[in-house]
N, C-alpha and C positions, 0 to 999 in steps of 0.2 A: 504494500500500500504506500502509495506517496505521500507524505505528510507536507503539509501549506503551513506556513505564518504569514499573517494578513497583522500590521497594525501592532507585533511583538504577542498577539494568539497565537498558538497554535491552532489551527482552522474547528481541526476534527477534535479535537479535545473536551469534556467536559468542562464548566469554567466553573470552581468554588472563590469568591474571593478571600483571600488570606487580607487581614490588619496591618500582616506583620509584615513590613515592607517599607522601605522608602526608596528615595532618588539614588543612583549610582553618585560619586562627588565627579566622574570623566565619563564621559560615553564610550568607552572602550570596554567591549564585551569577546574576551582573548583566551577563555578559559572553562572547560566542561567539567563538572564534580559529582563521581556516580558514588550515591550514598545506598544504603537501607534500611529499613526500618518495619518493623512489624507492631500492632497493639492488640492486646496485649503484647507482652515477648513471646514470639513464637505461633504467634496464629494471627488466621489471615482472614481478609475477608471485612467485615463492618463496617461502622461511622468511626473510626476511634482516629484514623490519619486525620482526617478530615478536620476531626474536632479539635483535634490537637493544632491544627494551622490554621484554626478561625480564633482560638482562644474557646472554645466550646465544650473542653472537654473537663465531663464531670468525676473529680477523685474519688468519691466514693461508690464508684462500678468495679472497680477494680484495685487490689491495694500498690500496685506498681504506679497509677494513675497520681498516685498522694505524690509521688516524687515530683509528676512533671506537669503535674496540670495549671501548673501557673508558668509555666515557659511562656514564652513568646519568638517562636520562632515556626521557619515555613520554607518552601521549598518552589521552584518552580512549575515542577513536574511530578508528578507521581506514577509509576507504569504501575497497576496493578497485577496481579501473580496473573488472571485473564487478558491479558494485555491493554486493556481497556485505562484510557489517559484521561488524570486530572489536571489542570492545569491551577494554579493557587495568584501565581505575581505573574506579571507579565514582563518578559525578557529584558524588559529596556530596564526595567527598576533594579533595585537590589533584596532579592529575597535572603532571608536570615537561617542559612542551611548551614554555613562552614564551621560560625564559632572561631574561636583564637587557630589563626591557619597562617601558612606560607606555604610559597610554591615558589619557587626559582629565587628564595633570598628576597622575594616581596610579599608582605606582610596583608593582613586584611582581605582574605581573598574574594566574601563575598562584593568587596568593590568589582572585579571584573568577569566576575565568572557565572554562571546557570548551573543551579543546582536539579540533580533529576534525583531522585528518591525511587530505587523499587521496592515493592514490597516484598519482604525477604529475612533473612537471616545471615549471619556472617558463615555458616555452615551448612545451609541444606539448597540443596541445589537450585537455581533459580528455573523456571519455565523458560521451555521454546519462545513461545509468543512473547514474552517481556523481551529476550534477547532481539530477536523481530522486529520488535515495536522500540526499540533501544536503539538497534541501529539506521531504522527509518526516520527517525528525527533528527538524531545527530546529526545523519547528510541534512535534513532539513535546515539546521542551526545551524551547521557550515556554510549553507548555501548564502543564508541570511546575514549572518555575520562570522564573516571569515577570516578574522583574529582566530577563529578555534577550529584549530587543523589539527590534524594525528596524532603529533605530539604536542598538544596542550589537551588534553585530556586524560583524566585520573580520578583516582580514588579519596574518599574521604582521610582515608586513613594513610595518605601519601601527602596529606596535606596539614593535617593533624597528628601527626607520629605519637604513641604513648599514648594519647588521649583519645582516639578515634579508629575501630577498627573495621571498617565497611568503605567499604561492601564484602569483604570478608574474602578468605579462601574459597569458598562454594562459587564466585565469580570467574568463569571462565573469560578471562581476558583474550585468550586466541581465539574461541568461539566468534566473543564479539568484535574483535578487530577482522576476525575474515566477513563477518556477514557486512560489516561499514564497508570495506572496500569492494566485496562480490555484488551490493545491490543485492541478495538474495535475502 
């Protein structure tokens, strides 16, 4: 499937607006940051991303929920384990994915970068279709903004060392590096 941005949307994408967002301080968008995340830990499926990137989500459904329900943070992208896409900020802004990060000796990543979030784990294998729907956008975001070519693209935990480990070993990086270049 071809994926479109119209306007910094992704076309096909569901749209939830995220709060959590503001202005980039430069317009340079030179950088991809493939995260994961699952809510609870380890299952999949429900409102709980969602709610957690609108500031919606309620602590007492779950007792892991008491740590983070008052975050404020969001993502731009979410691939669901169905490959089906959310969309939270829209590209040109700065969504609040990275946290205390560097990448090349520059600090602050979500200044330049698009965070994609799949829903996942650092260990259990991700879905065909997310890998699919992962690398149909990326050409897309390249096409769009082409500061983020093949090598600007990485991992949460390539950016966050010690603090951050996702997208985890279970992320087949050759996987997804062959279907970006094959088009398939």
């Amino acid at each position: 499937m071809l994926s479109a941005i119209h306007n910094h949307w992704l076309v096909e994408a569901e749209r939830i607006i995220s709060p959590n967002f503001d202005d980039r301080p430069e317009a340079r968008i030179d950088l991809l940051v493939v995260h994961n995340i699952s809510l609870p830990p380890g299952q999949f499926g429900g409102p709980y991303i969602s709610q957690l990137f609108t500031n919606q989500l309620v602590a007492r459904e779950h007792p892991y929920f008491q740590e983070i329900a008052t975050l404020q943070v969001s993502s731009h992208l979410l691939i669901r384990r169905n490959g089906a896409v959310i969309q939270f900020v829209p590209f040109d802004k700065r969504a609040w994915h990275a946290g205390s990060s560097c990448y090349q000796q520059e600090t602050n990543c979500n200044d330049f970068s698009i965070g994609i979030e799949l829903e996942g784990t650092d260990d259990q294998a991700y879905e065909e279709r997310q890998y699919q729907r992962l690398a149909d956008v990326t050409r897309a975001l390249m096409r769009s903004y082409p500061g983020i070519q093949e090598g600007r693209i990485t991992g949460h935990s390539e950016i966050a060392p010690g603090r951050k480990t996702d997208p985890g070993p279970a992320f087949d990086w050759r996987r997804y590096r062959y279907l970006l270049k094959s088009g398939d």
